[in-house]
PyMOL commands that place a pseudoatom at each C-alpha (Angstrom):
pseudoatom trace, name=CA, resn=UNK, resi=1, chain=A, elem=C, hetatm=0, pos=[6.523, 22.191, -11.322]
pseudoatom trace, name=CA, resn=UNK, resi=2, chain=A, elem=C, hetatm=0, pos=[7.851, 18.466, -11.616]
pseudoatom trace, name=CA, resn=UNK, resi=3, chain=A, elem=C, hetatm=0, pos=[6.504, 16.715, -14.041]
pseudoatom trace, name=CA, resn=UNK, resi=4, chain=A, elem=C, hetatm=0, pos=[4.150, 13.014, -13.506]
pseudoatom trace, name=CA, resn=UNK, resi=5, chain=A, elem=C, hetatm=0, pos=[7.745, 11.047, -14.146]
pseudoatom trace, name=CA, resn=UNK, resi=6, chain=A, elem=C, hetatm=0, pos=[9.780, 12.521, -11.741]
pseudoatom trace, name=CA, resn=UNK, resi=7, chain=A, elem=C, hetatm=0, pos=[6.910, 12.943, -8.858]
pseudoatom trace, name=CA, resn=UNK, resi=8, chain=A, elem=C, hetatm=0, pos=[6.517, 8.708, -9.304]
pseudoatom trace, name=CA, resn=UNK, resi=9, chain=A, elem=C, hetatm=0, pos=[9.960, 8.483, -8.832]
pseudoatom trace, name=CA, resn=UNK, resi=10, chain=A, elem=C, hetatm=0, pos=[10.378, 10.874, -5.579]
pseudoatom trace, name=CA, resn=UNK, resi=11, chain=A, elem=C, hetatm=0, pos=[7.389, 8.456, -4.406]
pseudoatom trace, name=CA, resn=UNK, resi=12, chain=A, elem=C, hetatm=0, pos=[9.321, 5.413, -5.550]
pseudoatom trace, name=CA, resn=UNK, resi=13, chain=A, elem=C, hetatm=0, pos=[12.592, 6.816, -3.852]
pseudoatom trace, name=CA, resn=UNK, resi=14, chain=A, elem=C, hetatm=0, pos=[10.451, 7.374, -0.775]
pseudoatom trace, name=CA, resn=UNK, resi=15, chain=A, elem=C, hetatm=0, pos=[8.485, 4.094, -0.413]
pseudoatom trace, name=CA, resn=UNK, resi=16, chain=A, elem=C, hetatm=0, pos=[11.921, 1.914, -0.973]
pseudoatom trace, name=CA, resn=UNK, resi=17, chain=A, elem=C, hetatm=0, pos=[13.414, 3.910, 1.906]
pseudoatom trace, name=CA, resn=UNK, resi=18, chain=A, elem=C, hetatm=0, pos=[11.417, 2.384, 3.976]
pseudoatom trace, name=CA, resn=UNK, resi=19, chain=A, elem=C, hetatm=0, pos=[12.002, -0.535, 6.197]
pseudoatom trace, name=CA, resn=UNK, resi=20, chain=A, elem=C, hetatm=0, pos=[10.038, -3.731, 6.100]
pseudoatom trace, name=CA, resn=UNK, resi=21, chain=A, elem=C, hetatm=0, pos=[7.632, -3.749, 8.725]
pseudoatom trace, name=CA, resn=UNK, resi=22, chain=A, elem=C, hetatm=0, pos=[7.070, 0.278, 7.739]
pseudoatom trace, name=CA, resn=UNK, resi=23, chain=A, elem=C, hetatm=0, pos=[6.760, -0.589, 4.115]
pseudoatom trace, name=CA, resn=UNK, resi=24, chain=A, elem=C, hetatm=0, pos=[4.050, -3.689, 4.731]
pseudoatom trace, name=CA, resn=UNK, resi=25, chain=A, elem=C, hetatm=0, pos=[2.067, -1.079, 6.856]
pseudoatom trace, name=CA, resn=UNK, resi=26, chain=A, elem=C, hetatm=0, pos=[1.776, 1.621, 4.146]
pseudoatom trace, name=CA, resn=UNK, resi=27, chain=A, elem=C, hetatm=0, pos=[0.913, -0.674, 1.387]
pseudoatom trace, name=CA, resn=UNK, resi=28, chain=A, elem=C, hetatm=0, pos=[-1.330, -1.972, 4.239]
pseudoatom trace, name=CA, resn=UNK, resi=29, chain=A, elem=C, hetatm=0, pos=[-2.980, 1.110, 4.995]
pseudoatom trace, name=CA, resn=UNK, resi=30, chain=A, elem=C, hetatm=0, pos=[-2.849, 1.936, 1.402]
pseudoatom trace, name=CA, resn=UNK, resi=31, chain=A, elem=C, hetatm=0, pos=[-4.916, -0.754, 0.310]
pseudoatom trace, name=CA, resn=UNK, resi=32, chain=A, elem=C, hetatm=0, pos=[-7.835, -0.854, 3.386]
pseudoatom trace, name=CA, resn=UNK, resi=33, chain=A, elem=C, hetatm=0, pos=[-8.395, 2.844, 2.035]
pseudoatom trace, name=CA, resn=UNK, resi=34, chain=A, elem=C, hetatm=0, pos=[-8.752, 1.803, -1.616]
pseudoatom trace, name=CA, resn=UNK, resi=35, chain=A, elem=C, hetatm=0, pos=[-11.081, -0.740, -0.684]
pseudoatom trace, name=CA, resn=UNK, resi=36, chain=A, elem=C, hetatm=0, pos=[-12.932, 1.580, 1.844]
pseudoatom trace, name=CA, resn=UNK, resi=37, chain=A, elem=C, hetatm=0, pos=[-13.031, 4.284, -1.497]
pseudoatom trace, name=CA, resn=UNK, resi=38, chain=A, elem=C, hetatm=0, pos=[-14.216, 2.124, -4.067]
pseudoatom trace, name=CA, resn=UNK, resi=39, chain=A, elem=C, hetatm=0, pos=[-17.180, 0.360, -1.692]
pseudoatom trace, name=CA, resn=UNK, resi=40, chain=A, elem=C, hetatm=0, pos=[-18.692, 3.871, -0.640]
pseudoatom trace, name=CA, resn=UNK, resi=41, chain=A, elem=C, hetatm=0, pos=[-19.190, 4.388, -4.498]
pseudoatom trace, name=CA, resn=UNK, resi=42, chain=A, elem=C, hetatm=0, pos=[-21.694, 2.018, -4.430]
pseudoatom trace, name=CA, resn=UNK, resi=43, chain=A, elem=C, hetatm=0, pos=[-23.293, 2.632, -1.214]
pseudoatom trace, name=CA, resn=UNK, resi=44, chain=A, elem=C, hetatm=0, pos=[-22.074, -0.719, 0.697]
pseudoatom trace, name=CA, resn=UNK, resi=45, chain=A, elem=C, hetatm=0, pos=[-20.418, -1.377, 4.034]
pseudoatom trace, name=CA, resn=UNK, resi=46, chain=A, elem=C, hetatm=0, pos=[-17.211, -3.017, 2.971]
pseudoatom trace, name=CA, resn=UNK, resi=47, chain=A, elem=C, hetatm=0, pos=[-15.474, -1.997, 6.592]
pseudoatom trace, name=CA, resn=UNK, resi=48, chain=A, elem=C, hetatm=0, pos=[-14.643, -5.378, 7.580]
pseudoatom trace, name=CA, resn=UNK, resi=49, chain=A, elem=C, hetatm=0, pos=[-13.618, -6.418, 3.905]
pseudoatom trace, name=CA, resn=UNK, resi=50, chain=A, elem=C, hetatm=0, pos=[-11.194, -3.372, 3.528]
pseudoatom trace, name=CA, resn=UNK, resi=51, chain=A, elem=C, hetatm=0, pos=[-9.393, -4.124, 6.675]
pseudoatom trace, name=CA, resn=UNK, resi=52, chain=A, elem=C, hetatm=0, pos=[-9.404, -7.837, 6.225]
pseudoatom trace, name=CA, resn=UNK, resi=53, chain=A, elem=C, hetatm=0, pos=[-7.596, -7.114, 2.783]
pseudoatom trace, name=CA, resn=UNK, resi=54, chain=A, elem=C, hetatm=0, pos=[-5.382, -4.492, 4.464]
pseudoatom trace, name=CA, resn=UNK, resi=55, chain=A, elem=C, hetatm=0, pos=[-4.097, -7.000, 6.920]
pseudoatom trace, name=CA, resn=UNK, resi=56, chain=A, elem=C, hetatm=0, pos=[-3.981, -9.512, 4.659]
pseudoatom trace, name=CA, resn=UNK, resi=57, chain=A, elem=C, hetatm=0, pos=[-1.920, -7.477, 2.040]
pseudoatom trace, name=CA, resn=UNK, resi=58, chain=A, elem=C, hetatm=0, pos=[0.119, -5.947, 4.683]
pseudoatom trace, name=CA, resn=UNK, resi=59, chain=A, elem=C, hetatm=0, pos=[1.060, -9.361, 5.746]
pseudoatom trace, name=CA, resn=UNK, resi=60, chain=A, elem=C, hetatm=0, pos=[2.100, -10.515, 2.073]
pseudoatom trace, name=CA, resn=UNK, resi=61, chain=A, elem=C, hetatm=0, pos=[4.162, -7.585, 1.689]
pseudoatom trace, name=CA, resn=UNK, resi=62, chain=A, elem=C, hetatm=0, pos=[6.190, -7.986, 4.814]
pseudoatom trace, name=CA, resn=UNK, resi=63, chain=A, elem=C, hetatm=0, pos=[6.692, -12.198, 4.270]
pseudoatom trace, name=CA, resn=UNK, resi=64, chain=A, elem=C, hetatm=0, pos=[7.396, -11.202, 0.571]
pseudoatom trace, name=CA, resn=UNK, resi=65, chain=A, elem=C, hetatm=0, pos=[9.998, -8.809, 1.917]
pseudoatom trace, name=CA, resn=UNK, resi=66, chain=A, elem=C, hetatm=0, pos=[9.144, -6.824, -1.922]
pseudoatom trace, name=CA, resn=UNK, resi=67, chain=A, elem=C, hetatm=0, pos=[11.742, -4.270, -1.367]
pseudoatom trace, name=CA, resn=UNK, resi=68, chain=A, elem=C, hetatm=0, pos=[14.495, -6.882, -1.094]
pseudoatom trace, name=CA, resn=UNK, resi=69, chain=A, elem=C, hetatm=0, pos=[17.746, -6.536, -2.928]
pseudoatom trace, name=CA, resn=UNK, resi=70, chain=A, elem=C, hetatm=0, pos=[18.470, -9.581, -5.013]
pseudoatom trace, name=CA, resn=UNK, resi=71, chain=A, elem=C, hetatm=0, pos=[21.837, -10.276, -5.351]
for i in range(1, 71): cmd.bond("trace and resi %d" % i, "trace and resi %d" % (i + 1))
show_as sticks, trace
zoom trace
């Protein structure tokens, strides 16, 4: 069984194989279902807030261009 370490680091390999638009989209999608987890704790509608800040984030992420090689 691989240990925490090396299972972040097969994710890490994973995510920075990914192009631009593709990465922007997961971290995207990634973050409207955080935000979509977190409000049904409490019992609120945060649907339009979760995708707002998925877009929003998804947008950053592709401008940002995060998985850039600097050089």
């Amino acid at each position: 069984m691989a240990g925490p370490r090396q299972l972040y680091r097969r994710a890490d390999d994973w995510a920075r194989g990914l192009s631009r638009l593709r990465y922007a989209l997961f971290t995207g999608a990634v973050v409207t279902a955080s935000v979509l987890a977190v409000g049904v704790a409490p019992g609120a509608s945060t649907t339009v807030q979760a995708v707002t800040m998925g877009v929003v984030m998804a947008a950053l992420y592709y401008a940002g261009d995060v998985n850039a090689e600097d050089g």
